[in-house]
Structure formats: structure tokens, C-alpha cells
NUROTI-428658 format. One record per residue: residue number from 1; chain; x negated, y, z of N, C-alpha, C in turn. Coordinates in steps of 0.2 Angstrom, whole numbers, plus 5000, padded with zeros to 4 digits. Layout:
BEGIN
+-----+-------+-------+--------+------+--------+---------+------+-------+--------+------+
|   n | chain | neast | nnorth |  nup | caeast | canorth | caup | ceast | cnorth |  cup |
+-----+-------+-------+--------+------+--------+---------+------+-------+--------+------+
| NUM |     A |     X |      Y |    Z |      X |       Y |    Z |     X |      Y |    Z |
...
+-----+-------+-------+--------+------+--------+---------+------+-------+--------+------+
END
This chain:
BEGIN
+-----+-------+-------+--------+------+--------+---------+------+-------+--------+------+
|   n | chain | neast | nnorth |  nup | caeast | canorth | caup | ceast | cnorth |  cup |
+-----+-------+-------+--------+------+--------+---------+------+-------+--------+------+
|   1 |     A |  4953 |   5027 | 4955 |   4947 |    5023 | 4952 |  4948 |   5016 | 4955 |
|   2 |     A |  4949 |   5011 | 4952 |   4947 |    5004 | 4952 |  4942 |   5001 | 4956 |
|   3 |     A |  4943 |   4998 | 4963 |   4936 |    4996 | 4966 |  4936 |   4988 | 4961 |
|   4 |     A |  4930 |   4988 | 4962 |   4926 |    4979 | 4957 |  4928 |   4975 | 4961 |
|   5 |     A |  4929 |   4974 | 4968 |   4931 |    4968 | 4972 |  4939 |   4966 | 4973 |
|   6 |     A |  4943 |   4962 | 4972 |   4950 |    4961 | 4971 |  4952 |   4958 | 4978 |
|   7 |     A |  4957 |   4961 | 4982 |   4958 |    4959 | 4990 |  4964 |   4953 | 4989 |
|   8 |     A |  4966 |   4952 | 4994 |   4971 |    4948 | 4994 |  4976 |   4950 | 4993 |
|   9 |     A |  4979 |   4957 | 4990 |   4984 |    4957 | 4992 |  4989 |   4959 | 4985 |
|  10 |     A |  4995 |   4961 | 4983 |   4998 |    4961 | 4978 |  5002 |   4966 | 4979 |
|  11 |     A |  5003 |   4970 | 4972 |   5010 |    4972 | 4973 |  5013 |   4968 | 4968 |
|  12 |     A |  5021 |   4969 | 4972 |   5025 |    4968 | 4969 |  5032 |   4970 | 4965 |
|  13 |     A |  5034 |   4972 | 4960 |   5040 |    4974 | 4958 |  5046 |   4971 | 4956 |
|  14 |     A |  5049 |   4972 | 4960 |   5055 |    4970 | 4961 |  5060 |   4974 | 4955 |
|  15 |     A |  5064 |   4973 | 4949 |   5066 |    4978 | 4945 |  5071 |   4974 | 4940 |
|  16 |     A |  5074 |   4977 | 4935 |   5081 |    4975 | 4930 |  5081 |   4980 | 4925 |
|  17 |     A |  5082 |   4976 | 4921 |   5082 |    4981 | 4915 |  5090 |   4986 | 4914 |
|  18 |     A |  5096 |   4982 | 4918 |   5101 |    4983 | 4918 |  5101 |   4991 | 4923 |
|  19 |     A |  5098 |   4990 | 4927 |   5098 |    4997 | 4932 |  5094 |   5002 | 4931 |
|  20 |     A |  5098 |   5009 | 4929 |   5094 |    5013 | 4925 |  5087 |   5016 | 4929 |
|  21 |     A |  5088 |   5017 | 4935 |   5080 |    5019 | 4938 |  5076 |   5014 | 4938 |
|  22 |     A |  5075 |   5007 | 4938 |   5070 |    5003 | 4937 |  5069 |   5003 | 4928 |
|  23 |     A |  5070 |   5008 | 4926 |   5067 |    5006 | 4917 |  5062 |   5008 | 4918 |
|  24 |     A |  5059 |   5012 | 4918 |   5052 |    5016 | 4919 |  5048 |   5011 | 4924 |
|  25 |     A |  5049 |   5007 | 4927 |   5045 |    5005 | 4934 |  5043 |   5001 | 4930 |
|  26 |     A |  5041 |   4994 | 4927 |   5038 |    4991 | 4922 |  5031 |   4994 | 4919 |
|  27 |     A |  5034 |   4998 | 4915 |   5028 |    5002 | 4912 |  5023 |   5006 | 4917 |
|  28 |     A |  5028 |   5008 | 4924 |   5020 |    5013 | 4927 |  5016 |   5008 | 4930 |
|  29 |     A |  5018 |   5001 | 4932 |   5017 |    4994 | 4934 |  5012 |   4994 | 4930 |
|  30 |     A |  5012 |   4991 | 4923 |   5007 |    4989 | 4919 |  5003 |   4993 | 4918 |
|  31 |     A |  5004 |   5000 | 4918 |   4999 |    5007 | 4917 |  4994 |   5007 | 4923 |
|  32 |     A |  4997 |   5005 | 4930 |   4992 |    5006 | 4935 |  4987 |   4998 | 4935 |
|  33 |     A |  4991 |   4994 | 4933 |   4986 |    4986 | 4934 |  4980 |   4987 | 4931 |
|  34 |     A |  4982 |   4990 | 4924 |   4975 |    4992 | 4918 |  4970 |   4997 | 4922 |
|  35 |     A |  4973 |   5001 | 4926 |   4969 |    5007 | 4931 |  4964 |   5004 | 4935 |
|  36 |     A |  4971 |   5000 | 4939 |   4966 |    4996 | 4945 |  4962 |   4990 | 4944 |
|  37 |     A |  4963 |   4986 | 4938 |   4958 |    4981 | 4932 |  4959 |   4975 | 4938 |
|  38 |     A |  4953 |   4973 | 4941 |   4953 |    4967 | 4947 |  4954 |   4970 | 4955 |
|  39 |     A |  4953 |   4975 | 4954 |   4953 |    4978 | 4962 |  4961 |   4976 | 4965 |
|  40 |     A |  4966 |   4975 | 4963 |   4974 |    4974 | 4964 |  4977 |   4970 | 4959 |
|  41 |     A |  4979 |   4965 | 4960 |   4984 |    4959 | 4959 |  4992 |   4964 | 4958 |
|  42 |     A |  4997 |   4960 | 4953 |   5001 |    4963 | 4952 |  5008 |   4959 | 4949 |
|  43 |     A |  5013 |   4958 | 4950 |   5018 |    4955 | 4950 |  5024 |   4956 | 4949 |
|  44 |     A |  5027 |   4956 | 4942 |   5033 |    4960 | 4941 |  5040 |   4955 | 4942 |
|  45 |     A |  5044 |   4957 | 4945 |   5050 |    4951 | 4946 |  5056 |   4956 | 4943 |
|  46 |     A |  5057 |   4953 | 4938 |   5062 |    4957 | 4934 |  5069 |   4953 | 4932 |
|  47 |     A |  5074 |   4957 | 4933 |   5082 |    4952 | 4934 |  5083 |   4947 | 4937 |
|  48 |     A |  5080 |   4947 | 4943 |   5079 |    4943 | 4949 |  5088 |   4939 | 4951 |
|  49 |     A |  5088 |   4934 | 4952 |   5095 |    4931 | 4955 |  5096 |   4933 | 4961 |
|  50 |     A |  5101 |   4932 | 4966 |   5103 |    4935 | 4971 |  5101 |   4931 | 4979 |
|  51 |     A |  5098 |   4926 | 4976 |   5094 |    4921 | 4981 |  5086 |   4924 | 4982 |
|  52 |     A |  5085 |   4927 | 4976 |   5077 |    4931 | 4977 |  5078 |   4936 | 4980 |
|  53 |     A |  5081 |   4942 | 4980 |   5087 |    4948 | 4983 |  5085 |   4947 | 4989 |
|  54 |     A |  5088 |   4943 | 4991 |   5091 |    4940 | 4999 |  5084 |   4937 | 5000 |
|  55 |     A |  5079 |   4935 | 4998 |   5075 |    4934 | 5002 |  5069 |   4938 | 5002 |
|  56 |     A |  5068 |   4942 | 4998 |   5065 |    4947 | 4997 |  5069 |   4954 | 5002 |
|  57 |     A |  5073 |   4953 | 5003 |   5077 |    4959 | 5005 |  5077 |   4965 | 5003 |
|  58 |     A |  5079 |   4964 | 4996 |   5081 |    4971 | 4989 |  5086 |   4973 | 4993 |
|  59 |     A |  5088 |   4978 | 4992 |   5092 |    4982 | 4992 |  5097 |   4987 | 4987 |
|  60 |     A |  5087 |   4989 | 4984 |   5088 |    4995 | 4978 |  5082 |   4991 | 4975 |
|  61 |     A |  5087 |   4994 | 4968 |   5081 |    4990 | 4961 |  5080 |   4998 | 4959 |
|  62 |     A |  5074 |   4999 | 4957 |   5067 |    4995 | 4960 |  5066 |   4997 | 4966 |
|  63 |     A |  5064 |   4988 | 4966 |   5059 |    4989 | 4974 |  5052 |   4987 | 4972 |
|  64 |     A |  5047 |   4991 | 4975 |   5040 |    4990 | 4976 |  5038 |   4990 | 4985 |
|  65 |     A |  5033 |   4980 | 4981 |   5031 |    4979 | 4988 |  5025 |   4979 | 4988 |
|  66 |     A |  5021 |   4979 | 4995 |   5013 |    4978 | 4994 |  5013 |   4972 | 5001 |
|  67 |     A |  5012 |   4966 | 4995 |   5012 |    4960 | 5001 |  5005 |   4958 | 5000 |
|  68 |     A |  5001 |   4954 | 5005 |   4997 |    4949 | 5007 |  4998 |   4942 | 5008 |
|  69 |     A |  4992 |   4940 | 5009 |   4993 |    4932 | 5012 |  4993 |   4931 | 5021 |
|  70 |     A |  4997 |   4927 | 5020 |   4997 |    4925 | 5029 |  5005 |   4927 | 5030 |
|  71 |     A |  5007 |   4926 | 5037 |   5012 |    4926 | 5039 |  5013 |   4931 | 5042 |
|  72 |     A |  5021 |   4936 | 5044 |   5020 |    4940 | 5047 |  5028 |   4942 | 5050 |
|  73 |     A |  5030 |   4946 | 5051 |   5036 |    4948 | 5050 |  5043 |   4949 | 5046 |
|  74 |     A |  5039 |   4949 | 5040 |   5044 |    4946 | 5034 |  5039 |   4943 | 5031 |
|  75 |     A |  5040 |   4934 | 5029 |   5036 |    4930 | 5027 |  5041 |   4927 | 5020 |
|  76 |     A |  5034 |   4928 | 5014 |   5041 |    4924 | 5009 |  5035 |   4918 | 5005 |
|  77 |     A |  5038 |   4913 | 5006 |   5034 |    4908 | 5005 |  5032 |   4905 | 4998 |
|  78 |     A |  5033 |   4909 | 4995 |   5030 |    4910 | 4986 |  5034 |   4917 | 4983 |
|  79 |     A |  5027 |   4918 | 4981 |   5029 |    4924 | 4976 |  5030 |   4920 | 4967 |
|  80 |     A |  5037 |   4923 | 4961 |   5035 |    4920 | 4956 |  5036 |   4928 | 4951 |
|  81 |     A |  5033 |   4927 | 4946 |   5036 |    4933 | 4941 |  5031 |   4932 | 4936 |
|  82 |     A |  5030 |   4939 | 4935 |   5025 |    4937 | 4927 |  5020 |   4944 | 4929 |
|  83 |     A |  5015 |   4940 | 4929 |   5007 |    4944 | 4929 |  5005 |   4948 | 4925 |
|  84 |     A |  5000 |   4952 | 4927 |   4997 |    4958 | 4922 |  4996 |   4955 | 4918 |
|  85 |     A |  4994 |   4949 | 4916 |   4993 |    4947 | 4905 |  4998 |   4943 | 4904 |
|  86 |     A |  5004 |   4946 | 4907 |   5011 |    4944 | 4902 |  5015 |   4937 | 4906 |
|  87 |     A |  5010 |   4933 | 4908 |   5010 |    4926 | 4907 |  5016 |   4925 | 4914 |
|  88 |     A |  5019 |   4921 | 4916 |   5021 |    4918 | 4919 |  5018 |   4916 | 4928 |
|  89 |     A |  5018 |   4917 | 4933 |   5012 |    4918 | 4938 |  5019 |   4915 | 4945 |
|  90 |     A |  5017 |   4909 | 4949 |   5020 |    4905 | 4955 |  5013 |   4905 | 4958 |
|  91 |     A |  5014 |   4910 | 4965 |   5009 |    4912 | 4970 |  5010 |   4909 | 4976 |
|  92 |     A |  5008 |   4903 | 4977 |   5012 |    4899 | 4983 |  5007 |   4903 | 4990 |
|  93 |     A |  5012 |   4904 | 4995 |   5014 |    4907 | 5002 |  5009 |   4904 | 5005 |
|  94 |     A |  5011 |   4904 | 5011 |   5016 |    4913 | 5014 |  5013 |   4919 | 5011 |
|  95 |     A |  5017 |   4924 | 5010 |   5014 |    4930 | 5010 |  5020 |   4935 | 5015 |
|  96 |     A |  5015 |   4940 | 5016 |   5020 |    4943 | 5020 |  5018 |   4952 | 5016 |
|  97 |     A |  5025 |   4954 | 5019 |   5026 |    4962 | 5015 |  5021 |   4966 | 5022 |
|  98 |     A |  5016 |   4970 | 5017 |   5015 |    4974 | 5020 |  5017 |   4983 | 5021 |
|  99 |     A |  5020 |   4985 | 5014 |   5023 |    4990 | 5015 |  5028 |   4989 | 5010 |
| 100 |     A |  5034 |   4993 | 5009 |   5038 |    4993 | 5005 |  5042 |   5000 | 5001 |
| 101 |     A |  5044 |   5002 | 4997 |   5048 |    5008 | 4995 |  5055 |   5006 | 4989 |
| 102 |     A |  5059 |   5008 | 4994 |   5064 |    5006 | 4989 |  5064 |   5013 | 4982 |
| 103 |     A |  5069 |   5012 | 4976 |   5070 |    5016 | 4972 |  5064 |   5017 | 4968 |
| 104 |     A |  5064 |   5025 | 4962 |   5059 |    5025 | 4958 |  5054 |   5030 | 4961 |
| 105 |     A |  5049 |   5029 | 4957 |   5043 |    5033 | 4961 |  5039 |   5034 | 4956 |
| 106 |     A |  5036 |   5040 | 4955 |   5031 |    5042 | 4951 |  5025 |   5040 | 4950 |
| 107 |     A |  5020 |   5040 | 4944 |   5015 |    5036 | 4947 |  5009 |   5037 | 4951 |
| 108 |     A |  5008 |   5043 | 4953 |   5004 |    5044 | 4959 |  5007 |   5043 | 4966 |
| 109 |     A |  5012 |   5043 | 4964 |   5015 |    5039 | 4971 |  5015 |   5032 | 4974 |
| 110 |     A |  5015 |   5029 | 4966 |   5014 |    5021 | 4967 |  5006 |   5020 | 4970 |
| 111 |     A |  5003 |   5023 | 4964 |   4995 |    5024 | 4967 |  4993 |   5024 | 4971 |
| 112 |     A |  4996 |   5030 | 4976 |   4992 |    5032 | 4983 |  4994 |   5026 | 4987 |
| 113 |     A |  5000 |   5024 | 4988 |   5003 |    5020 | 4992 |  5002 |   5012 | 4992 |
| 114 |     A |  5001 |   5011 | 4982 |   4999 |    5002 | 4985 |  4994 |   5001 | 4981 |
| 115 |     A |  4991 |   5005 | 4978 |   4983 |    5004 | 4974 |  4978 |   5002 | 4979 |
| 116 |     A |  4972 |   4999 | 4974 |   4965 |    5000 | 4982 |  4964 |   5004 | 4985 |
| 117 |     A |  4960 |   5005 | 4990 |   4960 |    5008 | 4994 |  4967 |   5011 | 4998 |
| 118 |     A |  4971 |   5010 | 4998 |   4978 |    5011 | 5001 |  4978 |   5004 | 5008 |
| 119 |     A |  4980 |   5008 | 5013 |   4981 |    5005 | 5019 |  4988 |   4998 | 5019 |
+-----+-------+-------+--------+------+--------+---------+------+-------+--------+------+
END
């Protein structure tokens, strides 16, 4: 369930249509944003060049990250992709990752891990 208040913080998908395990990750993305409505910000970075890779430190497509604002230990100084209403979205930084998982994952996996109320 969707809390009403919207925190700072964002997932985000890292994903390629070209890599068979990220095809599904779009859709559970968009599935859970309608879920989580404002309580969670959302951010799809799809076909990413290898300068966003390398700063993001992808590994494996998909990656799902759960970043905030402020600085930290991995600091990325804009987020850019395309937002839950399609559109085009440059989130200027820092932000910093606060959890991550490489590969595909279920949707209550994604859920419990980067929805509201997830640590």
C-alpha cells in the first residue's frame, strides 16, 4: 500500500531492451509506480551508454537502485531517464545509492526492498 507522503528518495532502473532479463523490468517498474502513486519517485534508465555504466557502476542489466539526495559513498551527480508519466526527467544531484540489486527480480521483491516504507 502507497503512503500519501513522497520522500526523497527514488528508484531507479537501470535496464536494455537488448538483454533478455531486463525485458520484464520496465513493466514491473511501471506496475509498482501506479502502486506506490506519490509515496516513491521512479526512474527508468534504459540503453544506457557506457559512461552512465561506469558511473552508476552497472554491472548487470537490470540493475535496480534505491538512491536519495545528498552525498555518500557512491555519489552520482544527476540522475537522467524517463519518469512514471513517460516524459523525459534530469534530477540534478548529488544523490547517493542507498541499496542496490543486480539482475531480475520479482515483483514483490522489488516491493519489499525499494517501495515505501522499505529501509
Amino acid at each position: 500500500m502507497a503512503e500519501t507522503e513522497a520522500d526523497d528518495r527514488v528508484v531507479v532502473l537501470v535496464s536494455a531492451d537488448w538483454a533478455g532479463p531486463s525485458r520484464p523490468a520496465p513493466t514491473v517498474l511501471r506496475e509498482l509506480a501506479r502502486r506506490w502513486g506519490e509515496g516513491r519517485r521512479t526512474l527508468l534508465i534504459e540503453d544506457p551508454d557506457d559512461a552512465v555504466l561506469d558511473q552508476l557502476q552497472v554491472k548487470v542489466l537490470p540493475t535496480w537502485l534505491l538512491c536519495a539526495a545528498g552525498e555518500g559513498p557512491q555519489t552520482i551527480p544527476k540522475l537522467s531517464g524517463t519518469a512514471r508519466n513517460g516524459e523525459d526527467a534530469v534530477w540534478e544531484g548529488p544523490w547517493q545509492v542507498l541499496h542496490r540489486r543486480d539482475g531480475a527480480l520479482p515483483k514483490h521483491a522489488v516491493d519489499a526492498e525499494f517501495g515505501p516504507g522499505s529501509s
